[in-house]
Structures are given as C-alpha cells and as structure tokens.
MMTF fields as JSON, N, C-alpha, C and O atoms, coordinates in Angstrom:
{
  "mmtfVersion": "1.0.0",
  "mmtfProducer": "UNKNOWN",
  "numBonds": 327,
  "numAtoms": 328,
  "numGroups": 82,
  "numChains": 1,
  "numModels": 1,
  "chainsPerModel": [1],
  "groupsPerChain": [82],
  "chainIdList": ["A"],
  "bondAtomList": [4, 2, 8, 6, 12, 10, 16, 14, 20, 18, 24, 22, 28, 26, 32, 30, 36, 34, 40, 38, 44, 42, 48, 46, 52, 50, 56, 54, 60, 58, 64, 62, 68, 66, 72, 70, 76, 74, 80, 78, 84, 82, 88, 86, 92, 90, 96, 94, 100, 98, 104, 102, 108, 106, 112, 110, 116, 114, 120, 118, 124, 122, 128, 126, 132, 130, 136, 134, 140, 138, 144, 142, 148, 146, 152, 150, 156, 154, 160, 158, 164, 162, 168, 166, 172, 170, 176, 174, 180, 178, 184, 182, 188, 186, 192, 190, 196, 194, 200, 198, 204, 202, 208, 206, 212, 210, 216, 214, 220, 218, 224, 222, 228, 226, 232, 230, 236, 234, 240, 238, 244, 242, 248, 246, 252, 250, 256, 254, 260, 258, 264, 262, 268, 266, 272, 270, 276, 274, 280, 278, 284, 282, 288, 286, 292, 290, 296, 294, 300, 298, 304, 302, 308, 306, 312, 310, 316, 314, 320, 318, 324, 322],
  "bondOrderList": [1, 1, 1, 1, 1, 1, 1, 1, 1, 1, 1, 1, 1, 1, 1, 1, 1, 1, 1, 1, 1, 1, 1, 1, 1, 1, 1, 1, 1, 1, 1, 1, 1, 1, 1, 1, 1, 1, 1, 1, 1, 1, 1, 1, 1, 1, 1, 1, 1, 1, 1, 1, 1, 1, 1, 1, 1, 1, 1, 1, 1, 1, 1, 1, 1, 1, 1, 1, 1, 1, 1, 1, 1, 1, 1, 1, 1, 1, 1, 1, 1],
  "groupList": [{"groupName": "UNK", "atomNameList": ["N", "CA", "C", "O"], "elementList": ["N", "C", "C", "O"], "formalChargeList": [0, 0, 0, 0], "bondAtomList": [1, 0, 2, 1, 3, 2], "bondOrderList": [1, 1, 2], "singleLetterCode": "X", "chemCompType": "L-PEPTIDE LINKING"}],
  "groupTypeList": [0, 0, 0, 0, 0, 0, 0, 0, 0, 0, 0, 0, 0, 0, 0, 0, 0, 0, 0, 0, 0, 0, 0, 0, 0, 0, 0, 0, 0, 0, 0, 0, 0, 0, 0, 0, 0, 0, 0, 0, 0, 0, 0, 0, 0, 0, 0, 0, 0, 0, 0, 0, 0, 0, 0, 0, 0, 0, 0, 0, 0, 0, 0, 0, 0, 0, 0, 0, 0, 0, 0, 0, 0, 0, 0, 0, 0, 0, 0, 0, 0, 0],
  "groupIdList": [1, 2, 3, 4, 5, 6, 7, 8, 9, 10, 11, 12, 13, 14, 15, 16, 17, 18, 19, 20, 21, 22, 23, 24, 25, 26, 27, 28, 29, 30, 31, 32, 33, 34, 35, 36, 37, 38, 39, 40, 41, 42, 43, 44, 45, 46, 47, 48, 49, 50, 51, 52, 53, 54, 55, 56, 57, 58, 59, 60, 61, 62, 63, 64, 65, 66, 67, 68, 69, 70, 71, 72, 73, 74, 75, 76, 77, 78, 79, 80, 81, 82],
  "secStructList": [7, 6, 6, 6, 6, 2, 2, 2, 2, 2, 2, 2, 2, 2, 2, 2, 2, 2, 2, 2, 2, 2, 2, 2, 2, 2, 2, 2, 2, 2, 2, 2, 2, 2, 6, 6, 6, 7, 7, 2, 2, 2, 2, 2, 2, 2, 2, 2, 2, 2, 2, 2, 2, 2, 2, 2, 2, 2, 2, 2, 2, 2, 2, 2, 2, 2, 2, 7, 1, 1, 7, 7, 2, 2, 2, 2, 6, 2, 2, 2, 2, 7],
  "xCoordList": [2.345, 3.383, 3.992, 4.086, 4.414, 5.298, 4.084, 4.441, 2.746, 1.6, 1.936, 2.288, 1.891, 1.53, 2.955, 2.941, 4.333, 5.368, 5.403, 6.266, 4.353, 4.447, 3.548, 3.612, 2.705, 1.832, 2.261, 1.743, 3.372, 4.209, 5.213, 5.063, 5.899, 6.823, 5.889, 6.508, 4.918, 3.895, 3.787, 4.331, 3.034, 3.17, 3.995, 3.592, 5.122, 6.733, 6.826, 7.111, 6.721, 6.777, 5.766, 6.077, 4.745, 3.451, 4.065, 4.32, 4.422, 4.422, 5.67, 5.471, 6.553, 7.465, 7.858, 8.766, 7.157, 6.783, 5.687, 5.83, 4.804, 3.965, 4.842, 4.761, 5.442, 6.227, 7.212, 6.927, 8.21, 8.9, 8.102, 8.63, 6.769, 5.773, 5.765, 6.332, 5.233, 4.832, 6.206, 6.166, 7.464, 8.65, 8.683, 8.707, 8.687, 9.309, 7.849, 7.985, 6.557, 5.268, 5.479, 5.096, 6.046, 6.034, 7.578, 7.659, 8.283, 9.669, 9.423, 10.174, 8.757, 8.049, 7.445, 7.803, 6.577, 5.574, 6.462, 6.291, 7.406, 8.244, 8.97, 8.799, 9.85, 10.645, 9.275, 9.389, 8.404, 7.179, 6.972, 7.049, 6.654, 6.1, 7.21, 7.094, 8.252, 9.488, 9.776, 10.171, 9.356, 9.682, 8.435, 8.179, 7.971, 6.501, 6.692, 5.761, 7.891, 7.927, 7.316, 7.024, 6.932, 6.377, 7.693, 8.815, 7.47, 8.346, 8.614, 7.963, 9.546, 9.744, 9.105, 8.974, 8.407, 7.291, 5.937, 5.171, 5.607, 4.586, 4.586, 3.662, 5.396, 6.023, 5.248, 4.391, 5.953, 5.705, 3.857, 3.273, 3.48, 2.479, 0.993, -0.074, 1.62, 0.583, 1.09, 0.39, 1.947, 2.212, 1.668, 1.315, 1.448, 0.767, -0.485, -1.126, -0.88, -2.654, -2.944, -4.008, -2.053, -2.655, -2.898, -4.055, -2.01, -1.686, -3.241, -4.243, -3.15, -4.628, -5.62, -6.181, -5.607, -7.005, -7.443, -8.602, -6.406, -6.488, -6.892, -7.804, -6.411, -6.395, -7.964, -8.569, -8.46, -9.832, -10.685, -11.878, -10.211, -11.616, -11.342, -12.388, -10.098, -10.412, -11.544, -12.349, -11.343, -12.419, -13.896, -14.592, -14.25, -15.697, -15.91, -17.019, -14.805, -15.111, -14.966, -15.284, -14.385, -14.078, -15.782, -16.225, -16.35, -17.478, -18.749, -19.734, -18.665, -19.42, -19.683, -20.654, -17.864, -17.546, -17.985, -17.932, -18.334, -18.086, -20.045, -20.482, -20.911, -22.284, -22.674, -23.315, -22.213, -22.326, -23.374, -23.472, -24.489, -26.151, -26.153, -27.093, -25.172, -25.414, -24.136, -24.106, -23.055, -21.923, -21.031, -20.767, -20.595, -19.494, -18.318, -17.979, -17.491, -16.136, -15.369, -14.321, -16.145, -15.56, -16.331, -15.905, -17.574, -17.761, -16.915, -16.74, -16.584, -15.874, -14.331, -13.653, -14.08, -12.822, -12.668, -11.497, -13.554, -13.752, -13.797, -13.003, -14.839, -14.641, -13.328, -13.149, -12.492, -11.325, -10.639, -9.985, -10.705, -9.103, -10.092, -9.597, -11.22, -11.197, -10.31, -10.098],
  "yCoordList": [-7.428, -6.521, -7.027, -6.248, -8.294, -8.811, -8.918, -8.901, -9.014, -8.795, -7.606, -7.639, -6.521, -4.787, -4.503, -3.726, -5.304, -4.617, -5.746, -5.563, -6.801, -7.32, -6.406, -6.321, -5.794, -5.043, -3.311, -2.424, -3.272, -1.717, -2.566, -2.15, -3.315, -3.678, -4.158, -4.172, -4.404, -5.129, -3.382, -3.069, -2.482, -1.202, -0.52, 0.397, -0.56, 0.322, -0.213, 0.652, -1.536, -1.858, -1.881, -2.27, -1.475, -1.22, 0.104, 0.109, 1.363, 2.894, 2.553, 2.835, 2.195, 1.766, 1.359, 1.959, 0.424, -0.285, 0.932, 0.882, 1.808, 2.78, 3.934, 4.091, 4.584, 5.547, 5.034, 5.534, 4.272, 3.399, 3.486, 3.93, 2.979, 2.803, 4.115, 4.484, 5.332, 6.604, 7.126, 7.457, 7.183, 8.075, 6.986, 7.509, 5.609, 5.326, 5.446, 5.173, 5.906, 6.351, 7.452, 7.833, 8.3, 9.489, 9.919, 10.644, 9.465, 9.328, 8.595, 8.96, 7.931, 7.517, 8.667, 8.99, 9.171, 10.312, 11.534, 12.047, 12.107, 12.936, 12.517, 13.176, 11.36, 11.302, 11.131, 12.057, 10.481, 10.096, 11.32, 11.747, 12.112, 13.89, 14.679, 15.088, 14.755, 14.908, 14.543, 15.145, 13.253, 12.808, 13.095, 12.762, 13.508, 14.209, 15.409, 16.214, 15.732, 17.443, 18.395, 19.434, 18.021, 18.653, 19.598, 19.195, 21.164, 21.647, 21.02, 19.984, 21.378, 20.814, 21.581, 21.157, 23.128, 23.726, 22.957, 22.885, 22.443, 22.064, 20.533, 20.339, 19.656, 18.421, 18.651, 18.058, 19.575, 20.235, 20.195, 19.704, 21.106, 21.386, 20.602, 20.852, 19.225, 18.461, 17.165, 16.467, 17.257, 15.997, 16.663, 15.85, 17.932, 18.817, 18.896, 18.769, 19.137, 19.036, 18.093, 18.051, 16.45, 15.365, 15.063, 14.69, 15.127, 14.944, 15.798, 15.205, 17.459, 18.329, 16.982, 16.457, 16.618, 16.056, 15.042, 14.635, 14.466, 12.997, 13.326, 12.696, 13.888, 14.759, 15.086, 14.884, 15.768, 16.275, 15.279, 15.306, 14.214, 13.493, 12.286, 11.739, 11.609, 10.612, 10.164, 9.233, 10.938, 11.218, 10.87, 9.955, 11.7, 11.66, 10.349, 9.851, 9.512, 8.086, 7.036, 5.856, 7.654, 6.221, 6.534, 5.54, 7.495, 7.656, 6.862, 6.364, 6.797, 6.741, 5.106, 4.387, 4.92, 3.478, 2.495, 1.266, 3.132, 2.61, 2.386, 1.456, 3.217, 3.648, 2.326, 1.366, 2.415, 0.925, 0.668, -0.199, 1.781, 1.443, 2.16, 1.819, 3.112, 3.585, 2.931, 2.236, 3.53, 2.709, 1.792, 1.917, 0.791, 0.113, 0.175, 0.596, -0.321, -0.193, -0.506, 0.056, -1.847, -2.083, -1.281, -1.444, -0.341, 0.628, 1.963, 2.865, 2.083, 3.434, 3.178, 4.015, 1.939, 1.667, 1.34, 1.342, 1.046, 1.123, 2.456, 2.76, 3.085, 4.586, 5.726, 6.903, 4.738, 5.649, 5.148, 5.975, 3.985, 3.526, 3.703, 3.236, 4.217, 4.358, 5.566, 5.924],
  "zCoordList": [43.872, 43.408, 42.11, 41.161, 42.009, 40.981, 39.303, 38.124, 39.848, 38.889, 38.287, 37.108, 38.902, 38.604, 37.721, 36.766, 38.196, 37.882, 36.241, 35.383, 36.111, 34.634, 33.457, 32.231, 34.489, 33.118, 33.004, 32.326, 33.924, 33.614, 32.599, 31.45, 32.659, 31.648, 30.155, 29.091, 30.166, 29.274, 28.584, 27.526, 29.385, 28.917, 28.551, 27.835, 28.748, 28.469, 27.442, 26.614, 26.812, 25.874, 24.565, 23.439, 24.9, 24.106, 23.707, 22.503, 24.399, 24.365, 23.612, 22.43, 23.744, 23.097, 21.377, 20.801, 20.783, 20.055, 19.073, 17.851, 19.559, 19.234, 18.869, 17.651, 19.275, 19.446, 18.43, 17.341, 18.349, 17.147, 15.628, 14.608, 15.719, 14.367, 14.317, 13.289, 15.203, 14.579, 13.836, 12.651, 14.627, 13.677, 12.416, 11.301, 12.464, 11.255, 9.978, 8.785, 10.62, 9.478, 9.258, 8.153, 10.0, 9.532, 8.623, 7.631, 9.08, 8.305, 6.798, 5.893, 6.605, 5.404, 4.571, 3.438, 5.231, 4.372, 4.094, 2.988, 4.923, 4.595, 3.345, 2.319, 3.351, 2.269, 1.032, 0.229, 0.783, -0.23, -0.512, -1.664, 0.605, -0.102, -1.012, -2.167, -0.173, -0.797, -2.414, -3.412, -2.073, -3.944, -4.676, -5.833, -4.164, -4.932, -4.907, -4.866, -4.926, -4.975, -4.435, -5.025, -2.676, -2.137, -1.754, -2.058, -0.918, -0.189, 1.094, 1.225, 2.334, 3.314, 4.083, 5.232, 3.717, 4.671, 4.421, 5.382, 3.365, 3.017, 3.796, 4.586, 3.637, 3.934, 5.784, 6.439, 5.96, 7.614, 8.29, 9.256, 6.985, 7.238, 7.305, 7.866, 6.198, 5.883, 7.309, 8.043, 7.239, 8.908, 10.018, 10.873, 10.357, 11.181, 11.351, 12.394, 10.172, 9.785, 10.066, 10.684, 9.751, 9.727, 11.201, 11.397, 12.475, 13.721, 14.098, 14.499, 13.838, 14.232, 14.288, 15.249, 12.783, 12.401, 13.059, 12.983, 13.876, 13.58, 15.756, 16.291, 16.204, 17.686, 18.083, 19.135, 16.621, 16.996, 16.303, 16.607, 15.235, 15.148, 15.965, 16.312, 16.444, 17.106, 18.326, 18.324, 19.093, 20.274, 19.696, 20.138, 18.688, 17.99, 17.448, 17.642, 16.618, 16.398, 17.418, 17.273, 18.602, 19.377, 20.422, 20.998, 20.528, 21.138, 19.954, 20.499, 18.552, 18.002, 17.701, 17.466, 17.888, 17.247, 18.813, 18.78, 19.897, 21.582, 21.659, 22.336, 20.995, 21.239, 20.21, 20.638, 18.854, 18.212, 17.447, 16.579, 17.942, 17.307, 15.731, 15.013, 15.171, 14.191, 13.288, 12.273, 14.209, 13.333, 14.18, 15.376, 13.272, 14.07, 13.643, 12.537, 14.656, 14.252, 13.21, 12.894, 12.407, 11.244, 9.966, 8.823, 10.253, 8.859, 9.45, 8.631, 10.287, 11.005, 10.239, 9.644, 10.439, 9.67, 8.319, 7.941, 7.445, 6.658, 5.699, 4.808, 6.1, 5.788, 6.266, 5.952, 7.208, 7.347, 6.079, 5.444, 5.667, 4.603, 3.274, 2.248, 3.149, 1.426, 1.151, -0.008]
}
C-alpha cells in the first residue's frame, strides 16, 4: 500500500509540473505572437492548430519512433526541432 500511494504522489506531481510547463509555454507564445502583431483571433487560432496538430501527429511518431527500424527517436526529434 505505502509503495502504490508513493508513485500516485510521484504522479500528481509529474501531471502537475506538466500542466504548469504547458500554461507558462503557451502564455509565452501568446504574448511573442502578440508582439508580432498577430490578432488575438489569430493568436487563438494558431495555439489551436498547434494543440490539433500536435493530438493527431503524436500517436503516428510515438508508433514510428516505438517500431525503431526506419526511424529513431533521436532523427524523429531531430526533424521535429529543425
């Protein structure tokens, strides 16, 4: 019992810590777009798109990056940050 109740607190704090990084990345790109003279529909729309994109290709790289024989995780990541 006292095992299970260290890796729910180990987790509350992972989801935690994640959830923290996403508002303060995205609170970033808002104000950055902003000073780039984006609109705040546009501002909207491109943090939206990005969430879509990122929803429907993750799945496809973590299957591709998991199979290993064509690509691996570090050209999968690679080709995400050029």
């Amino acid at each position: 019992m006292n095992g299970s109740k260290h890796i729910s607190n180990c987790y509350s704090a992972l989801q935690g810590l994640y959830w923290m990084s996403y508002g303060a990345i995205y609170t970033f790109a808002a104000v950055f777009l902003l000073d780039r003279k984006f609109t705040d529909s546009q501002v909207g729309t491109l943090i939206a798109l990005a969430c879509v994109f990122s929803a429907i290709f993750q799945p496809f790289a973590a299957a591709a990056a998991d199979r290993g024989k064509r690509f691996s995780l570090r050209s999968l990541m690679t080709l995400i940050c050029l």
